[in-house]
C-alpha positions as CSV (number, residue, x, y, z in Angstrom):
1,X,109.7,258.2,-17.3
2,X,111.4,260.1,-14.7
3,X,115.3,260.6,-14.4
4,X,115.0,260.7,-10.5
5,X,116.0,257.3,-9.0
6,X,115.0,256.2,-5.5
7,X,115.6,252.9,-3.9
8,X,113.5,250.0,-4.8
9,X,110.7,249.8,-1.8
10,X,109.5,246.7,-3.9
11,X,112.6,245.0,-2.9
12,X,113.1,246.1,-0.2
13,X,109.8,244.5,0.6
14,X,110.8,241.1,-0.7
15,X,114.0,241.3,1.3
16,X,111.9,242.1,4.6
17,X,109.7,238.8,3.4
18,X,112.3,236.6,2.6
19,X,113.8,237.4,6.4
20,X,110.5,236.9,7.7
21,X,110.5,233.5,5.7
22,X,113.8,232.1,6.8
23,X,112.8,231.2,10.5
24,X,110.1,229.0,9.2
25,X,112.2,227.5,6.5
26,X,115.1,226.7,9.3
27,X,112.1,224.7,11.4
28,X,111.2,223.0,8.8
29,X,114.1,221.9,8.1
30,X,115.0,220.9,11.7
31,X,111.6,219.8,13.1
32,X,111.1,216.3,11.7
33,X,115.1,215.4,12.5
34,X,114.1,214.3,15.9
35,X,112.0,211.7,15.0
36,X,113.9,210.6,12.2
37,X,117.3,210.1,14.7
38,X,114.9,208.3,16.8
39,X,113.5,206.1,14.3
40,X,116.7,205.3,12.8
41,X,118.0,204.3,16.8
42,X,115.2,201.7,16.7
43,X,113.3,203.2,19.1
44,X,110.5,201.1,16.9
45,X,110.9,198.0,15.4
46,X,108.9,196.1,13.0
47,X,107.4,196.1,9.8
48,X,104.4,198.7,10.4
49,X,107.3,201.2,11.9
50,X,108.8,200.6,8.5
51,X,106.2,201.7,7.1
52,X,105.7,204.5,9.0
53,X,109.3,205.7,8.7
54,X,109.2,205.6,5.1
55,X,106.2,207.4,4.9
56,X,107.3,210.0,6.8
57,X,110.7,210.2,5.2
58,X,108.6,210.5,2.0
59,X,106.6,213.3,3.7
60,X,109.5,215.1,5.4
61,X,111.3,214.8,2.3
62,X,108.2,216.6,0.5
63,X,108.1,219.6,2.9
64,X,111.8,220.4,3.0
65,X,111.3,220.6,-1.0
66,X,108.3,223.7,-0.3
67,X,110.4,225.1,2.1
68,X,113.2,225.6,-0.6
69,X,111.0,226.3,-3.5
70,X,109.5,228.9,-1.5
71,X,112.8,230.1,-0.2
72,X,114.0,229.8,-4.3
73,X,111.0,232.0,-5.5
74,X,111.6,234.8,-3.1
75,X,115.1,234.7,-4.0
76,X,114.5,234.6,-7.8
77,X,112.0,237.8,-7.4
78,X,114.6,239.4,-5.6
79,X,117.2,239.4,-8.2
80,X,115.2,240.3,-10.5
81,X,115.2,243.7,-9.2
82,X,117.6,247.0,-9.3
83,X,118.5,248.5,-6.3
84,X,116.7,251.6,-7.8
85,X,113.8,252.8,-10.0
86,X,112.7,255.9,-11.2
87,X,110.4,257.7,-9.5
88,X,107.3,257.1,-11.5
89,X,107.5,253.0,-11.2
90,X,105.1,250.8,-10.0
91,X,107.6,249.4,-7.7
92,X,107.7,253.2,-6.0
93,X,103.2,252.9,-5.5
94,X,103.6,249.1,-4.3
95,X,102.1,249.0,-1.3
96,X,103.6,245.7,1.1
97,X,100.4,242.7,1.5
98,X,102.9,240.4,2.9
């Protein structure tokens, strides 16, 4: 094991991913709000926009918890990381497939 320590590029890779992540997570988050304010104005009344609504509240409700876990699991690989290695870790030969 070597006693030179250079910064993490592993990291630095998950840090690059998680800010490519973010603007994806942020739609997600905002795209189905739209139609849910609209809904919820009465734009559409009766008992098969109901339905609709609640499936979709179901659905929207199903894709904001992917866009956290996703966020979570970047997050969670992240801290699990030092800021440095030694020169002969992996994390130094990772190559970035993101």
């Amino acid at each position: 094991m070597s006693d030179y320590m250079v910064p993490n590029p592993y990291l630095q890779g998950l840090r690059g991913h998680r800010e490519r992540l973010r603007p994806h997570t942020e739609f997600i988050r905002w795209a189905f709000n739209g139609i849910k304010n609209i809904m919820e104005a009465g734009a559409w009344k009766s008992s098969r926009a109901d339905e609709v609504y609640a499936l979709f509240a179901d659905w929207q409700s199903q894709v904001r918890s992917a866009a956290e876990m996703a966020e979570a699991t970047v997050d969670q690989a992240i801290s699990a990381q030092l800021e440095e290695v030694p020169l002969d870790a992996w994390q130094v030969r990772w190559r970035s497939m993101l």
